[in-house]
Each structure stands twice: as C-alpha cells, then as structure tokens.
C-alpha positions, 0 to 999 in steps of 0.5 A, a space after each residue: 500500500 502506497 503511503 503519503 509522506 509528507 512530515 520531514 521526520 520520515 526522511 533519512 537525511 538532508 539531501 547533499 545540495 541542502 548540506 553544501 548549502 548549510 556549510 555555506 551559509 555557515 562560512 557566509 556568517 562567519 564572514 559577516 560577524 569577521 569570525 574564523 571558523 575555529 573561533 566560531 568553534 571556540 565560542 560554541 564550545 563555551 556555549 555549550 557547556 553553559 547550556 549543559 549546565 543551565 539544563 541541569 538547573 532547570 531539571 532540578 527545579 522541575 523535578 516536582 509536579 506543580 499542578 497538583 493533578 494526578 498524572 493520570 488526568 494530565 492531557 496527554 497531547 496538548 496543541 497550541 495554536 501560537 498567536 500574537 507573535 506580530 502584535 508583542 513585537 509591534 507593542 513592545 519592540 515597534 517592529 513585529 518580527 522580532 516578537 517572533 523571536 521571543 515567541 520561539 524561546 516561549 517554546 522552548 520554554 513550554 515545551 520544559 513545563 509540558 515535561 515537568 507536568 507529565 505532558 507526552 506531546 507537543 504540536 504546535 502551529 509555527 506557519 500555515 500555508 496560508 501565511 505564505 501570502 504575507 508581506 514578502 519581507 515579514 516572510 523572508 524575517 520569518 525565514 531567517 528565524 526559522 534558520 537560526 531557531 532551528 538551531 537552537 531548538 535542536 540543542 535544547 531537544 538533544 539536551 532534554 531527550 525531546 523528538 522532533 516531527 516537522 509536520 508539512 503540507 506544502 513543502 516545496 515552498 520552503 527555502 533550501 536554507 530552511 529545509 536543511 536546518 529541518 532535515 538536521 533538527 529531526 534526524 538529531 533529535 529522531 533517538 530520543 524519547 522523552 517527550 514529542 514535539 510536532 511543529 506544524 509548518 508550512 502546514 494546512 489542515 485541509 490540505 492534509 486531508 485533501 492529501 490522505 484523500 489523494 493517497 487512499 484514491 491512489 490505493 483504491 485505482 491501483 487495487 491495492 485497497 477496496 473502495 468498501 474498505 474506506 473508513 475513519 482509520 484508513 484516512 486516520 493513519 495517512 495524515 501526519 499525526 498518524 505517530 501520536 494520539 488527537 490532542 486532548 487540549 488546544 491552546 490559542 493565544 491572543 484572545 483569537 478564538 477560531 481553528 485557523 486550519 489547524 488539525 482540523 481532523 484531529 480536534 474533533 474531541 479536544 478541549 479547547 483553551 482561548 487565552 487573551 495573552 499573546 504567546 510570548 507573554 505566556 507563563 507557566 501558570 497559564 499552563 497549569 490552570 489549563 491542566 487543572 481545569 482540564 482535569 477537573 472541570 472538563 467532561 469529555 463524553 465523546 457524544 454519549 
C-alpha cells in the first residue's frame, strides 16, 4: 500500500545540495560577524557547556509536579495554536518580527513545563500555508528565524531527550536554507524519547486531508485497497499525526478564538483553551490552570 509522506521526520537525511548549502551559509556568517571558523568553534564550545549546565538547573527545579493533578488526568497531547507573535513585537519592540523571536524561546520554554507536568506531546502551529501570502519581507524575517531557531531548538531537544516531527503540507515552498536546518533538527533529535514535539509548518489542515484523500484514491485505482474498505482509520493513519494520539487540549493565544486550519481532523474531541495573552507573554501558570481545569472541570463524553 502506497503511503503519503509528507512530515520531514520520515526522511533519512538532508539531501547533499541542502548540506553544501548549510556549510555555506555557515562560512557566509562567519564572514559577516569577521569570525574564523575555529573561533566560531571556540565560542560554541563555551556555549555549550553553559547550556549543559543551565539544563541541569532547570531539571532540578522541575523535578516536582506543580499542578497538583494526578498524572493520570494530565492531557496527554496538548496543541497550541501560537498567536500574537506580530502584535508583542509591534507593542513592545515597534517592529513585529522580532516578537517572533521571543515567541520561539516561549517554546522552548513550554515545551520544559509540558515535561515537568507529565505532558507526552507537543504540536504546535509555527506557519500555515496560508501565511505564505504575507508581506514578502515579514516572510523572508520569518525565514531567517526559522534558520537560526532551528538551531537552537535542536540543542535544547538533544539536551532534554525531546523528538522532533516537522509536520508539512506544502513543502516545496520552503527555502533550501530552511529545509536543511529541518532535515538536521529531526534526524538529531529522531533517538530520543522523552517527550514529542510536532511543529506544524508550512502546514494546512485541509490540505492534509485533501492529501490522505489523494493517497487512499491512489490505493483504491491501483487495487491495492477496496473502495468498501474506506473508513475513519484508513484516512486516520495517512495524515501526519498518524505517530501520536488527537490532542486532548488546544491552546490559542491572543484572545483569537477560531481553528485557523489547524488539525482540523484531529480536534474533533479536544478541549479547547482561548487565552487573551499573546504567546510570548505566556507563563507557566497559564499552563497549569489549563491542566487543572482540564482535569477537573472538563467532561469529555465523546457524544454519549
């Protein structure tokens, strides 16, 4: 049976073009910043045990549950739709894109809290296909950061044993430079298994189910699949969460209160949090109402 393949997670590894492309990139910034390679090395190295170390502070401070829930009521999955990047940057900094980069370290930073309250799974909403009709230079500023959080997402999921799955829907849209830090982040990260992170790039809800609609009418033409045979679980296990549960939670900030073609197969049943905060402005105690509320105030009947 044929299977749709779309998520970079399920590549073995960044093509030979997007690797030459990455070290030149590398050897491009060395030379912007009037830095050797060795030096760049030096200072790597430096940051790198820092980071080691802040890691080991971190986890002892976390530790211990905060939410008080049992880890039994904990959501599972929790997905987060992570809106008002652009309206933080315009309140706080007068220039939008750099409310991006605040919002990349928030989820770095939430992905921590989801594994010290017992969380299994992340996805997050980074860029819809429809985000591409944005102002070419807000798109190339978001490209830049997508380079460089790409990065630093890697060393901090090495570090904190999480798996990263990059979630795509139209992926030839996305700029070699980009890719090739993808392809790295998911192939570093593939081992690990402590925590899951799927960010959603790039990604469309209703053209993933277009997509799985494309791949079972490609299995039924070729034989390989009886019509009759079509249900719920053969459309279930070609979209790109087919790995994990639906999310039990989804989480919008910015006081937007609608789906924005998010996951929309996969939300049928999800408790959903609306939450006035833009995300960098998030803390972890918007999280742990969120888990409390969820488990002590939410009725999940599934219909019945």
């Amino acid at each position: 049976m044929s299977n749709f393949k779309s998520s970079y997670s399920e590549r073995k590894g960044p093509n030979i073009l997007s690797r030459i492309y990455y070290r030149l990139s590398l050897r491009t910034i060395f030379a912007a910043l009037n830095l050797h390679p060795c030096h760049q090395a030096f200072s790597t190295m430096n940051s790198l045990q820092e980071r080691e170390e802040q890691t080991r502070n971190d986890m002892q401070r976390i530790d211990h549950r905060q939410s008080g829930v049992d880890l039994g009521d904990v959501p599972r999955h929790i997905a987060v739709i992570m809106d008002g990047n652009r309206r933080y940057g315009e309140s706080k900094y007068g220039h939008a894109t750099r409310g991006h980069w605040d919002g990349s370290k928030t989820l770095i930073e939430f992905s921590k809290w989801c594994i010290s309250e017992g969380v299994q799974v992340l996805t997050v909403y980074a860029f819809s296909t429809e985000n591409w009709d944005r102002d070419p230079h807000e798109i190339s500023a978001l490209m830049s950061i997508f380079c460089k959080y790409c990065d630093e997402l890697r060393l901090e999921a090495i570090q904190w044993g999480i798996r990263i799955r990059v979630l795509v829907t139209e992926s030839e849209r996305i700029p070699i430079d980009v890719r090739a830090g993808l392809d790295r982040m998911v192939l570093e990260t593939c081992q690990s298994d402590k925590f899951s992170m799927n960010i959603c790039l790039s990604y469309g809800g209703r053209g993933e189910i277009a997509n799985a609609c494309k791949s079972i009418a490609e299995d039924v033409r070729s034989g390989e699949l009886d019509v009759d045979a079509v249900n719920e679980g053969e459309v279930q296990k070609r979209l790109l969460t087919r790995h994990c549960c639906d999310p039990d939670v989804v989480i919008r900030t910015s006081g937007e209160e609608r789906l924005s073609n998010f996951l929309l197969w996969q939300v049928a049943y999800s408790e959903f949090f609306f939450l006035k905060k833009n995300w960098p402005e998030l803390q972890k105690d918007d999280l742990l109402e969120v888990i409390r509320t969820f488990a002590r105030g939410r009725k999940r009947r599934y219909g019945r």
